[in-house]
VOKOL-126309 format. One record per residue (C-alpha): residue number from 1; residue in one letter; x, y, z. Coordinates in pm, 1 decimal. Example, Ala and Ser with C-alpha at 12.3 -4.5 7.8 and 13.67 -1.06 7.14 Angstrom:
2
1	A	1230.0	-450.0	780.0
2	S	1367.0	-106.0	714.0
END
This chain:
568
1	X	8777.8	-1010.8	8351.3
2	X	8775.0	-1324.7	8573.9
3	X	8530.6	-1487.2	8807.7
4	X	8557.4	-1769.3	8994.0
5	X	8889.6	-1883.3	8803.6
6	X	8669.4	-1874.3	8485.0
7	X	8729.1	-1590.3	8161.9
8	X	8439.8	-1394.4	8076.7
9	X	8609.4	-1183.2	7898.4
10	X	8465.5	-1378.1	7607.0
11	X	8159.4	-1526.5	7767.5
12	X	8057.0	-1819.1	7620.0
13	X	8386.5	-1909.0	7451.9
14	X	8399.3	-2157.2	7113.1
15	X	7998.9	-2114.7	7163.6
16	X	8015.5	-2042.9	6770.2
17	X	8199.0	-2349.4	6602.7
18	X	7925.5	-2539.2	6834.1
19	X	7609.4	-2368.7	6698.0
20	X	7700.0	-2426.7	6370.3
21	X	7758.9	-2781.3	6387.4
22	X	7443.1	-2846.2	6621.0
23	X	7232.4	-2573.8	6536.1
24	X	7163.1	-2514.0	6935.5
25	X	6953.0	-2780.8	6986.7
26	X	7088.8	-2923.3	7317.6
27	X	6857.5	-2861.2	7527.1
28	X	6518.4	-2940.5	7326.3
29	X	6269.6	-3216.8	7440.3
30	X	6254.6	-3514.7	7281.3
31	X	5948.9	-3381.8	7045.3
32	X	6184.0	-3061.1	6982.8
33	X	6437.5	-3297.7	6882.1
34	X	6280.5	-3502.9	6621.1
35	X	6377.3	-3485.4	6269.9
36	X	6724.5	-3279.7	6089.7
37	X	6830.2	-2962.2	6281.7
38	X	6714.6	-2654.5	6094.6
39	X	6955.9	-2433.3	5905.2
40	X	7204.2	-2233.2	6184.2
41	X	6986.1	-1886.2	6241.1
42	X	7187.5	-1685.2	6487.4
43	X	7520.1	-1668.7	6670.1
44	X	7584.5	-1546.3	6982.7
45	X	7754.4	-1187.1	7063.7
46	X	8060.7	-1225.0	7109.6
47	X	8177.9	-1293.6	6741.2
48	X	8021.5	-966.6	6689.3
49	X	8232.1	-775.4	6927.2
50	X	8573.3	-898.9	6727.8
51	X	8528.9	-638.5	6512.9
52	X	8196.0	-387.8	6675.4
53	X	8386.3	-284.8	6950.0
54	X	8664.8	-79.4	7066.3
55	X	8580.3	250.5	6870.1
56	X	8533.9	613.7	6904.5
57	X	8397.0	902.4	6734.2
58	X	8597.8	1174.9	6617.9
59	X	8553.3	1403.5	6888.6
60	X	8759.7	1099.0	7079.7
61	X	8440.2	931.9	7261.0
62	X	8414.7	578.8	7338.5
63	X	8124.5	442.7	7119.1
64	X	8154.1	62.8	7116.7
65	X	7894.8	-117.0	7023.1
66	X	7938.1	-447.0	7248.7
67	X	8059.4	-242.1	7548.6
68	X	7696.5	-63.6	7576.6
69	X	7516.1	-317.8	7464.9
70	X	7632.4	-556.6	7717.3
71	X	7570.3	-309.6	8013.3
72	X	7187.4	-266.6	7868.5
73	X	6849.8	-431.9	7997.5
74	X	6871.3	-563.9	7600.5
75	X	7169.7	-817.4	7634.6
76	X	7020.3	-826.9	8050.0
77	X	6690.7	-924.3	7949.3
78	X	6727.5	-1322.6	8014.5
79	X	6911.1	-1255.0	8333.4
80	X	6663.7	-1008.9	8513.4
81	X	6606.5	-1135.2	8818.6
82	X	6263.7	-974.3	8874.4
83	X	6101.7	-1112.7	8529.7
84	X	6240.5	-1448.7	8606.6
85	X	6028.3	-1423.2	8943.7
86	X	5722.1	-1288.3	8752.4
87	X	5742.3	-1572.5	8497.9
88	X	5754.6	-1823.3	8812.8
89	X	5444.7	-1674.9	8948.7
90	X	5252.2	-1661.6	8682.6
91	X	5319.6	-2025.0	8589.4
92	X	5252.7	-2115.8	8948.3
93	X	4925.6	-1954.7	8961.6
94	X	4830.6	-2070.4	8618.7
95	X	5034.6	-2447.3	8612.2
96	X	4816.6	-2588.5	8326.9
97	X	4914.7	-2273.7	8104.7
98	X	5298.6	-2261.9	8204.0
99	X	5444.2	-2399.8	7882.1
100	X	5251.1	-2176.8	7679.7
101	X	5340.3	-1863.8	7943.7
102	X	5735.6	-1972.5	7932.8
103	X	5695.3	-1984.3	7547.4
104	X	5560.4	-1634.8	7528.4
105	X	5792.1	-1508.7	7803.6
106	X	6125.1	-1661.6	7622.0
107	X	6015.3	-1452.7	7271.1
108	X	6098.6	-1105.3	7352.3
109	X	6359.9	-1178.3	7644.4
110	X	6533.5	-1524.3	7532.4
111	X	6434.5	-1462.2	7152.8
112	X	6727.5	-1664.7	6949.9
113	X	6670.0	-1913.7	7134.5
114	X	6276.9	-1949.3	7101.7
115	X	6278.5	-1883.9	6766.9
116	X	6544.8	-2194.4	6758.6
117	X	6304.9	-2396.4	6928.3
118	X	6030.0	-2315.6	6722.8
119	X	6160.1	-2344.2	6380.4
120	X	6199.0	-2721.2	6488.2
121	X	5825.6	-2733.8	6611.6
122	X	5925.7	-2703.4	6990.5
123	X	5875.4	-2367.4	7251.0
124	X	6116.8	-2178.3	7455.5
125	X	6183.0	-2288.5	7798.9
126	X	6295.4	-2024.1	8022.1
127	X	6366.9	-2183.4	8332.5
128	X	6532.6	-2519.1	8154.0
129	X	6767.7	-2275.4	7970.7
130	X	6876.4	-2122.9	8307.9
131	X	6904.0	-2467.0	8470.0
132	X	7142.6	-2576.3	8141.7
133	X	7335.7	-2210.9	8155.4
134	X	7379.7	-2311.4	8540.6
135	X	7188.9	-1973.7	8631.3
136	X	6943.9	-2147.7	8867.0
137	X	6889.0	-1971.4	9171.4
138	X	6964.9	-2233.0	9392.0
139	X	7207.4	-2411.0	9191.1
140	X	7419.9	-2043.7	9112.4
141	X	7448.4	-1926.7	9441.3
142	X	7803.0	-1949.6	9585.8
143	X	7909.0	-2171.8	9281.5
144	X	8147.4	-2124.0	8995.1
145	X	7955.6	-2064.8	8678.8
146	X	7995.4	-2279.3	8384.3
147	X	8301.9	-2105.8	8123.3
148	X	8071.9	-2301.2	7830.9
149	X	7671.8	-2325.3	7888.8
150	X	7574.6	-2711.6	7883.1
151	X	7382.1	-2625.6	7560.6
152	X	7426.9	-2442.8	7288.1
153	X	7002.1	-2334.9	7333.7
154	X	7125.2	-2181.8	7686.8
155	X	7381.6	-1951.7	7539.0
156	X	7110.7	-1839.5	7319.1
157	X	6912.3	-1776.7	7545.0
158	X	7163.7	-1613.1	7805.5
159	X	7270.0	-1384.6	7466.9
160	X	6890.7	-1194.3	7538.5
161	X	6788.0	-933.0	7289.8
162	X	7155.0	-960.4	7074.1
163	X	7297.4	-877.9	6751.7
164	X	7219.9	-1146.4	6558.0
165	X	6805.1	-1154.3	6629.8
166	X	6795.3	-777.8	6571.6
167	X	6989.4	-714.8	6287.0
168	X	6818.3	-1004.0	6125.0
169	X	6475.7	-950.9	6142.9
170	X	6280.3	-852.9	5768.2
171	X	6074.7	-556.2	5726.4
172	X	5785.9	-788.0	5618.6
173	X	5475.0	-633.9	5818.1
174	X	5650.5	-436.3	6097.6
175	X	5380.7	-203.3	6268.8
176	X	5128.0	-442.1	6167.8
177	X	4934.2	-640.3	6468.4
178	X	5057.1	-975.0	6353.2
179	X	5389.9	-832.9	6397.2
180	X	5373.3	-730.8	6764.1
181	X	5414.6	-921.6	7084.4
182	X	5758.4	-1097.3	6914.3
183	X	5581.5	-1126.8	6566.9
184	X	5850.4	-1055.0	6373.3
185	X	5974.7	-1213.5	6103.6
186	X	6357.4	-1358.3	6044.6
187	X	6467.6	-1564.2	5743.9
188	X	6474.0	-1949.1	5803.5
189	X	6556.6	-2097.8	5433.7
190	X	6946.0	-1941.6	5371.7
191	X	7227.0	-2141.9	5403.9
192	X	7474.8	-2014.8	5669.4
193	X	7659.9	-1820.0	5415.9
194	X	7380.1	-1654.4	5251.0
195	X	7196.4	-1515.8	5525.0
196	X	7103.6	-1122.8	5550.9
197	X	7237.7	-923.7	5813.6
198	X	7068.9	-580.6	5827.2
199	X	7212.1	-228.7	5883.0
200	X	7118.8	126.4	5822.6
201	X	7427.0	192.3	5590.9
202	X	7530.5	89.3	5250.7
203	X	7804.6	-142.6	5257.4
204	X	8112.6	-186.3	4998.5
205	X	8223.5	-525.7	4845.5
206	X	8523.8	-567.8	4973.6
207	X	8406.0	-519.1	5382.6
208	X	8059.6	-731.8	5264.2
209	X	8335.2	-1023.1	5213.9
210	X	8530.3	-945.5	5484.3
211	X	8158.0	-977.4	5688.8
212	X	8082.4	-1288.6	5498.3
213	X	8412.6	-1478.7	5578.6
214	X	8413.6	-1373.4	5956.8
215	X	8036.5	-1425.7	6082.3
216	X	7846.6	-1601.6	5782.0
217	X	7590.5	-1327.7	5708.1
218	X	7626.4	-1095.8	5394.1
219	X	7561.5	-752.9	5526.2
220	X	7281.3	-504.2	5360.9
221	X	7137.0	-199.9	5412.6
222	X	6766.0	-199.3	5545.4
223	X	6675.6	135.3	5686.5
224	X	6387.0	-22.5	5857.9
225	X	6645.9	-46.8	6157.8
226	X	6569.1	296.0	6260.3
227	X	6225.5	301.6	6257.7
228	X	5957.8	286.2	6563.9
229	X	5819.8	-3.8	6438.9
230	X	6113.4	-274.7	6447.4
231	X	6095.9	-174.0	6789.6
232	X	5714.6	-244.6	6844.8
233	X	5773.6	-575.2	6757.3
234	X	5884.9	-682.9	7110.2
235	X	5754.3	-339.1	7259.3
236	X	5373.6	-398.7	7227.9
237	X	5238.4	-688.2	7415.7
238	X	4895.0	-782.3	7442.1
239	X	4862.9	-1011.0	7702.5
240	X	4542.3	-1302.3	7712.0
241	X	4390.3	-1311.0	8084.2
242	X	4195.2	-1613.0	8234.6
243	X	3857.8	-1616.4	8483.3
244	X	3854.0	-1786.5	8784.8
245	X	3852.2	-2082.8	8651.9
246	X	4149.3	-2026.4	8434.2
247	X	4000.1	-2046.0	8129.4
248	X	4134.6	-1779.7	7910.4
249	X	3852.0	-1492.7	7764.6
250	X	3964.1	-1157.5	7663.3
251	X	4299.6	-978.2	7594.1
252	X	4482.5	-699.0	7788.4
253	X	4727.4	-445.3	7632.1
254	X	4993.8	-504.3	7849.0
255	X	5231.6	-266.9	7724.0
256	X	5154.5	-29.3	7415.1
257	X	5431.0	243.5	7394.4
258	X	5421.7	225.6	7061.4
259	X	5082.8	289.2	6998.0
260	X	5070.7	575.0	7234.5
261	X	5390.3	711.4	7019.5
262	X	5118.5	708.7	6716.6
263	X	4883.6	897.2	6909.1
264	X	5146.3	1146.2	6985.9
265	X	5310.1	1456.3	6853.7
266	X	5629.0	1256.5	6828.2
267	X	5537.5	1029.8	6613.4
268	X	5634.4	1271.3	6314.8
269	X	5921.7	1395.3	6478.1
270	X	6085.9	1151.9	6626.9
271	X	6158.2	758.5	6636.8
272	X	6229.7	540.2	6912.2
273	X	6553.0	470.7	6825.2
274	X	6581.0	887.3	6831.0
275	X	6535.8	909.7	7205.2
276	X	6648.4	479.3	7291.1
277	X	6966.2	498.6	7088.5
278	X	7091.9	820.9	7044.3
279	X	7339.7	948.1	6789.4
280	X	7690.9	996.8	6842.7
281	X	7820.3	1337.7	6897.3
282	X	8049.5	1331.5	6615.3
283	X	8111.1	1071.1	6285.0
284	X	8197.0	749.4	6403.4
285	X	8316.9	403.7	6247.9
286	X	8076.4	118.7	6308.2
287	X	8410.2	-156.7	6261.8
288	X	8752.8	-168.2	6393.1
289	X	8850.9	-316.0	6102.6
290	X	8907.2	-87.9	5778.1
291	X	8574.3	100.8	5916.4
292	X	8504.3	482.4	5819.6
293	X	8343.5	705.3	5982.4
294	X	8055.5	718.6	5941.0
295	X	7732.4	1044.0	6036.1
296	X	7449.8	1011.4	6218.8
297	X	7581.8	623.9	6439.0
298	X	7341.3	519.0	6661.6
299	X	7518.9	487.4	6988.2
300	X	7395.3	121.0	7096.4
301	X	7322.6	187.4	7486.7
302	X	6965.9	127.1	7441.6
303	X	6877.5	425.4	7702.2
304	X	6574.6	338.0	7885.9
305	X	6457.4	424.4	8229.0
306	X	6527.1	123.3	8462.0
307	X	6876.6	234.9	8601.4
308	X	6739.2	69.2	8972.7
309	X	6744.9	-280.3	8758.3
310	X	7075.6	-205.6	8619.8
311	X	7222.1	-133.2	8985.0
312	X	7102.2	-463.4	9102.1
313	X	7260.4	-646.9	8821.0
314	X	7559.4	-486.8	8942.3
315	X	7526.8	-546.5	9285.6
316	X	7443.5	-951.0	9224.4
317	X	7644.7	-975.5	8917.2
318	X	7824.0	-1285.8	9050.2
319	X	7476.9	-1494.0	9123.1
320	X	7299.4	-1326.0	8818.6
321	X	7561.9	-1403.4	8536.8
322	X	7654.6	-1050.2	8453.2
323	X	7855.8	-1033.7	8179.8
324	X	7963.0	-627.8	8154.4
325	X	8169.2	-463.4	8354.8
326	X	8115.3	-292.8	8661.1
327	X	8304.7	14.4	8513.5
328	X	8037.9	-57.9	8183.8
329	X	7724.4	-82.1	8408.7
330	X	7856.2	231.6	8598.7
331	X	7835.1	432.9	8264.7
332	X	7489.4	305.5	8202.5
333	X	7322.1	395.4	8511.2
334	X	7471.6	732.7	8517.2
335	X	7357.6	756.8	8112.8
336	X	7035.9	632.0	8231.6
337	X	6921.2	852.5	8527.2
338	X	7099.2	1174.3	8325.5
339	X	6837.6	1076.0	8039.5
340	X	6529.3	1062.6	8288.1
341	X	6648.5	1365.2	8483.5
342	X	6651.7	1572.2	8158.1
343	X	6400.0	1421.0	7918.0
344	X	6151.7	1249.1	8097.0
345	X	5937.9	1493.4	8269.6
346	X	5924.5	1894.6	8417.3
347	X	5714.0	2003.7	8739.1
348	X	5709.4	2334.8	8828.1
349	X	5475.0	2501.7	9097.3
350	X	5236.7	2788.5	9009.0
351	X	4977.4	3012.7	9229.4
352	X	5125.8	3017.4	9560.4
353	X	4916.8	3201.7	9788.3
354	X	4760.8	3199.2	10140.0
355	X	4393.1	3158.4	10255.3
356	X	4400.3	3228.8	10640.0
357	X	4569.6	2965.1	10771.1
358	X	4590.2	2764.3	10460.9
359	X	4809.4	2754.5	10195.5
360	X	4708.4	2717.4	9804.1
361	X	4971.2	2612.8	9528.5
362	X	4924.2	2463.1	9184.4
363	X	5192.3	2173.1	9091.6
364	X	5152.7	2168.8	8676.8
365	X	5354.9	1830.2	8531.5
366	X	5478.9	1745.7	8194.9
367	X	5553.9	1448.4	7973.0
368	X	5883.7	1531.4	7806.4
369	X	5883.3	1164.3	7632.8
370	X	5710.0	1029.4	7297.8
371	X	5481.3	829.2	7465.7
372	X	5272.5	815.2	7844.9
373	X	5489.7	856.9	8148.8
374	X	5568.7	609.6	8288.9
375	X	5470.7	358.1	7986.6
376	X	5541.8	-3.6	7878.5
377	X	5498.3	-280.9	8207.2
378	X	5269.2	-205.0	8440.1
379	X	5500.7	-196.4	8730.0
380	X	5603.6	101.9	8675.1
381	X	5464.2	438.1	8876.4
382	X	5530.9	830.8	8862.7
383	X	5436.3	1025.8	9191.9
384	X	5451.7	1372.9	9317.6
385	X	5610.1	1465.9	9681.4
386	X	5495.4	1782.7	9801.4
387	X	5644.8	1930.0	10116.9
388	X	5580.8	2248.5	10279.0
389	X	5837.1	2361.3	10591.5
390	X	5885.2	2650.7	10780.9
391	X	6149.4	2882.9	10776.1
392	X	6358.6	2685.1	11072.9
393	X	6300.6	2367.8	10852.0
394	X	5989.7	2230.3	11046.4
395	X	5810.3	1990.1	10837.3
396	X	5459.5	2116.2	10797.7
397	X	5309.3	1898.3	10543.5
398	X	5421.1	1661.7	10331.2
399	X	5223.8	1416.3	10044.0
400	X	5419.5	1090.2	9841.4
401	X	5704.4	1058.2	10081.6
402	X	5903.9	737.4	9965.0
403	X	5983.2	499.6	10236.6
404	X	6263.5	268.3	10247.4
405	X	6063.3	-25.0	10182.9
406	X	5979.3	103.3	9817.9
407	X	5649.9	205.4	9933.0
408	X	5510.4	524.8	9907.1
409	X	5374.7	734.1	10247.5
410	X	4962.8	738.9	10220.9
411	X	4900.2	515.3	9926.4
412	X	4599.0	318.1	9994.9
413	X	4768.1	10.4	9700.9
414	X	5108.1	-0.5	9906.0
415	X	4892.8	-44.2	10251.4
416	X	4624.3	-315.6	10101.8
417	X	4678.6	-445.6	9806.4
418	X	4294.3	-492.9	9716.4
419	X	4251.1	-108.7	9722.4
420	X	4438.5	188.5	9463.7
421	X	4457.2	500.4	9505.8
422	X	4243.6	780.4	9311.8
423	X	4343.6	1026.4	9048.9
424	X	4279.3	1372.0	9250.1
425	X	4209.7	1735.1	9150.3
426	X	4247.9	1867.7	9453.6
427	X	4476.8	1695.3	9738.2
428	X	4379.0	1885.5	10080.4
429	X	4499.2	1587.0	10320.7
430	X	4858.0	1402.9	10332.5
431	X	4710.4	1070.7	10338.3
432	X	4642.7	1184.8	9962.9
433	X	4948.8	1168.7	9699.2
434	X	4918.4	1262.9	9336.4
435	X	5053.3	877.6	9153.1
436	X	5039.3	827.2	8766.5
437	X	5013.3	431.9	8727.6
438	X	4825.9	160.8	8577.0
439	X	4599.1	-59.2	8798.7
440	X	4466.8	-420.8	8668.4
441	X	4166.6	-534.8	8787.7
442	X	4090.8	-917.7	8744.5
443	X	3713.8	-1089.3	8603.3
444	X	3577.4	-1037.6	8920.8
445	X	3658.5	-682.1	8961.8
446	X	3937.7	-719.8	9231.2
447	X	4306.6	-565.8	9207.8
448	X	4562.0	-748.1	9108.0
449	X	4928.3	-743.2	8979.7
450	X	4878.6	-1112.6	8810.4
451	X	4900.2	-1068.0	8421.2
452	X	4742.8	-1353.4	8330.8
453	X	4453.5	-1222.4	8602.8
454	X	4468.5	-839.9	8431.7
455	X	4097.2	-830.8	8249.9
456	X	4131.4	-425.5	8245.2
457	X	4264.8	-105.0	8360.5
458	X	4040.9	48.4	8634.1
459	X	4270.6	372.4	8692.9
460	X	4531.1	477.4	8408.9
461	X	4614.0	834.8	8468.8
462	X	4968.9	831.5	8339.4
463	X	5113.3	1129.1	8192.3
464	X	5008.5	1181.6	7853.4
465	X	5292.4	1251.0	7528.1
466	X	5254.5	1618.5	7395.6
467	X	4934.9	1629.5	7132.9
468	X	4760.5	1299.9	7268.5
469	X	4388.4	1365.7	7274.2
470	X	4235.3	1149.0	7545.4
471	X	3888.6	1220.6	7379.4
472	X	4020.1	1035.7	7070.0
473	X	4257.9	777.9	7179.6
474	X	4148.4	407.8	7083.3
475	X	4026.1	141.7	7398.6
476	X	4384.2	5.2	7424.5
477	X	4539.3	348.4	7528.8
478	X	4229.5	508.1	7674.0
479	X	4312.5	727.6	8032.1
480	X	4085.8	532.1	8273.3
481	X	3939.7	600.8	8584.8
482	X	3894.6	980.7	8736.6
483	X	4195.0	1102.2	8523.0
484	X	3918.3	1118.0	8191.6
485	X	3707.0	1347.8	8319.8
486	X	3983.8	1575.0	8485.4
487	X	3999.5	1922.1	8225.7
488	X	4355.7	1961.9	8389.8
489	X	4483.2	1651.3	8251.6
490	X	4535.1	1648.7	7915.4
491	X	4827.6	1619.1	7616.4
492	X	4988.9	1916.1	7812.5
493	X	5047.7	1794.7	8119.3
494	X	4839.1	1773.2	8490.8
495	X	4766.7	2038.2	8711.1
496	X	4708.0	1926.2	9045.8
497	X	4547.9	2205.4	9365.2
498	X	4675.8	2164.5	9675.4
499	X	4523.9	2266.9	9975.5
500	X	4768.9	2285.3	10250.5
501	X	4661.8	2325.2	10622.6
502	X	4918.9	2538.9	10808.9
503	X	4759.5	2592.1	11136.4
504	X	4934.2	2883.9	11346.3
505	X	5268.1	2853.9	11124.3
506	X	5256.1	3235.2	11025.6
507	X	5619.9	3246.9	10925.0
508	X	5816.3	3204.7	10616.4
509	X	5766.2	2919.5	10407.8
510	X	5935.2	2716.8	10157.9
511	X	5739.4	2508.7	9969.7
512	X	5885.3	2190.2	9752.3
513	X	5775.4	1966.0	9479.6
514	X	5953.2	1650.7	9332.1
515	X	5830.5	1414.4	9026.8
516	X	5974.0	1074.3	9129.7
517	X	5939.2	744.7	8959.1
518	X	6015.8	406.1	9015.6
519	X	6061.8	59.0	8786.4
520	X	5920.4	-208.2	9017.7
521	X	5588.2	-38.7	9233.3
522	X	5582.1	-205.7	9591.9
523	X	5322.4	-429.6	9526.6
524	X	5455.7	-550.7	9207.9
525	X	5744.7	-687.2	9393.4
526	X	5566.9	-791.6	9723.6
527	X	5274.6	-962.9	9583.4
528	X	5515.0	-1235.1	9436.0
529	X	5533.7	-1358.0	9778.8
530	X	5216.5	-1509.8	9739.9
531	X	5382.9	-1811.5	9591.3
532	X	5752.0	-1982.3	9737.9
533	X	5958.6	-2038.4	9465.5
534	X	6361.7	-1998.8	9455.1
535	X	6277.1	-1705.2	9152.1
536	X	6059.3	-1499.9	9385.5
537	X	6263.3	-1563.0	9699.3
538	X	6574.1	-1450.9	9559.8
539	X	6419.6	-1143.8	9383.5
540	X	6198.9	-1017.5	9671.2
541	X	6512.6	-1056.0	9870.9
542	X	6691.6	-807.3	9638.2
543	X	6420.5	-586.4	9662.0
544	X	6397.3	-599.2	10062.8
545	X	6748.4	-486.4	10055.6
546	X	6760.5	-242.5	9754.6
547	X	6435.4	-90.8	9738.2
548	X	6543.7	234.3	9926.7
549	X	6726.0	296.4	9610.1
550	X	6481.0	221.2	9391.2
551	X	6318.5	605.3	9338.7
552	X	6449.2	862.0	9057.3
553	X	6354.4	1255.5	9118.3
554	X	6268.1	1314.9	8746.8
555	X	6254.8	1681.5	8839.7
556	X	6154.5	1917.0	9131.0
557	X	6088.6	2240.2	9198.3
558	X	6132.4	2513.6	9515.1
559	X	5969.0	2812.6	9600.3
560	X	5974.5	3062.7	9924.2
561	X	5679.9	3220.6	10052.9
562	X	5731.9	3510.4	10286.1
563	X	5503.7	3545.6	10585.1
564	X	5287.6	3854.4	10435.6
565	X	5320.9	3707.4	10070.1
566	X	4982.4	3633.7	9893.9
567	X	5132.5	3549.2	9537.4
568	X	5443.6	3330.6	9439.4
END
């Protein structure tokens, strides 16, 4: 694959000899820079995919390792063009904290080359490592990007959530708090040639020196690989908020899948990496070279749920970097709405029946996933779009139509951003929808979609894993708001009355219900705006002309209703 005369086919070519002479220190201030270079800790990718890619499973099916990695929001992560806009704002609305927000930003989403910078006393620098990787907005735009990154700390950085950080991080304390919010721990004493590489199988001599001699790290089994808790490393994020005043005083759970997992059913049944990175229909090899199959290979796609972020990586692949292929994004996407489509949620309607000239109808939803729905950052929103029509089609009512904006018909947050919508029992009005989010309230009590402003969730009525028990769940993963004292909302699902007023329309009826959900709420991406930066400019400008696209029916349900019926 070419672009702009340049081969990305290997994407930061040579990138390896470099790190290990320089230990990817190019980019580091001069206080970073002080002193020897620390022992080389990571490599980037691509020397993985010489021998992790091109393979297939018995049954025939493509399983490559660096051909679905590539495509995910993992190898992504550094190049998503709506978290480089968040980072901007918050660092513009908080300027004295914006090393300190960059450094915790880089660790999850740029984390080989924070943890770089920090073994030689220094932080990451998100926005310096996009300068040096020529990945600016303004700077990228139009231009021919660099074959080589200017530093060897950029192609770190551009390398996201790769091979070489996960593979190498210890057991030591996973699931533990210290261990959370990028709190894991990777060796920084071995010589090049010594250091660990983990996997979930044992490995023979002869391909251990094969490893050794190609990449520098002597591979060993560590089963912790495929547990939930390597996973809730990077996965739960408590974030600190500031008053007014910006001094920092409390700390918000930002994202806690995991711990919601724990509350769950799932959590002795099944593992993150169960549902994130699912297993291969048939034995597969995990090396081209001299590799057996081998059961139960985790297929590395890293299935999650934001296919609309994928599509707009696709879409601006040139300004954005992209590295995968349109044909490997493609797969992803259709991987990715497949998954939510079949394993994310069920809605089905119960109770149909007419009241004069109104019509009654129960809409009961389920959580098909390990943990709430939607979960992890706050963005993120599930809704339900009722419609009732007549028998020629005439649209009688309708609740939580999407518009092409992103917003969502009658929700008071998408109209004014200092109000939310409720939680609701009963919805008997159209300027009413049924939407399972997250709202942050700041010190003073007003609404906000600022992290660093978060102090606490005022409404979280998202849809609860099977066997959570609201009444038991700690502070951090509480419900909140007027889904706690709803008896209909529970580990099982939500049952929501509607209360539908037909007027004369004596006819037929069909009646329709759709779960939706969407990665990036209006507001999230709007209220960016309150700050000019190239970052938010460029990603509210994606979203302006993508956000149409932006809504997934998770699942849906139909019913008739004949003119004399009084039960479904």
């Amino acid at each position: 694959m070419k672009r702009s005369g340049v081969d990305l086919s290997v994407p930061v070519a040579g990138v390896t000899a470099l790190l290990l002479a320089v230990a990817g220190l190019g980019t580091l201030s001069a206080q970073q820079a002080e002193g020897p270079p620390p022992a080389p800790l990571f490599t980037t990718h691509q020397d993985c995919l010489a021998c992790h890619n091109a393979l297939r499973d018995a049954g025939g099916a493509d399983v490559s390792i660096g051909a679905s990695w590539r495509a995910s929001m993992m190898a992504n992560s550094a190049r998503d063009p709506y978290w480089q806009a968040a980072v901007r704002a918050e660092a513009l609305d908080h300027p004295e904290l914006q090393a300190a927000i960059e450094d915790a930003c880089a660790t999850c989403h740029m984390p080989m080359a924070r943890f770089m910078a920090t073994a030689h006393g220094g932080q990451g620098q998100v926005f310096a490592s996009l300068a040096a990787a020529g990945l600016s907005p303004g700077a990228a735009a139009g231009a021919a990007l660099p074959a080589v990154p200017t530093s060897t700390q950029a192609a770190l950085a551009l390398d996201g959530v790769s091979c070489a950080l996960c593979h190498q991080i210890q057991p030591d304390g996973l699931g533990g708090h210290d261990s959370f919010g990028g709190g894991f721990v990777v060796d920084r004493e071995q010589a090049p040639a010594e250091r660990r590489i983990f996997g979930p199988y044992e490995v023979e001599a002869g391909l251990s020196t094969i490893m050794r001699s190609s990449s520098r790290f002597v591979p060993e089994q560590g089963t912790h690989l495929q547990e939930s808790e390597l996973c809730a490393s990077c996965h739960t994020l408590y974030t600190e908020f500031t008053d007014r005043a910006g001094r920092i005083v409390g700390e918000l759970p930002e994202q806690v899948p995991y711990i919601e997992w724990l509350h769950s059913d799932y959590r002795d049944t099944r593992s993150c990496q169960d549902c994130h990175m699912p297993v291969a229909a048939a034995d597969a090899p995990i090396s081209s070279v001299l590799g057996e199959p081998r059961e139960e290979f985790s297929r590395h796609v890293f299935r999650g749920g934001n296919s609309y972020m994928l599509r707009v990586l696709r879409r601006y692949r040139d300004e954005l970097g992209v590295v995968a292929t349109n044909e490997e994004l493609d797969a992803t996407i259709s991987d990715t709405e497949r998954n939510l489509q079949s394993n994310a949620g069920r809605v089905r309607l119960e109770g149909i029946r007419r009241s004069g000239s109104r019509l009654e109808a129960e809409v009961v939803v389920e959580n098909l996933t390990g943990h709430k729905l939607p979960s992890a950052y706050p963005s993120r929103r599930a809704w339900l779009r009722l419609r009732v029509r007549g028998a020629d089609g005439t649209l009688l009512f309708a609740s939580g139509a999407p518009e092409l904006d992103g917003s969502i018909a009658g929700n008071d947050n998408d109209a004014d951003a200092r109000r939310f919508e409720p939680h609701y029992e009963i919805i008997d009005s159209a300027g009413q929808v049924q939407i399972y989010e997250s709202i942050m309230v700041d010190t003073e009590g007003e609404v906000t979609t600022g992290l660093l402003f978060g102090s606490r969730y005022v409404k979280d009525n998202r849809l609860l894993p099977a066997g959570f028990d609201k009444a038991t769940a700690s502070a951090d993963i509480a419900v909140q708001g007027g889904a706690s004292s709803d008896g209909d909302f529970t580990g099982a699902g939500d049952r929501v009355r509607y209360s539908v007023e037909l007027g004369d329309a004596g006819g037929d009826l069909v009646v329709e219900v759709e779960l939706l959900y969407q990665t990036i709420a209006f507001r999230w991406a709007q209220n960016l705006s309150r700050h000019a930066a190239p970052e938010i400019d460029r990603f509210v400008g994606y979203y302006d002309d993508t956000a149409g696209e932006s809504p997934v029916v998770l699942a849906s349900d139909r019913a008739e209703v004949p003119a004399l019926s009084t039960s479904r």
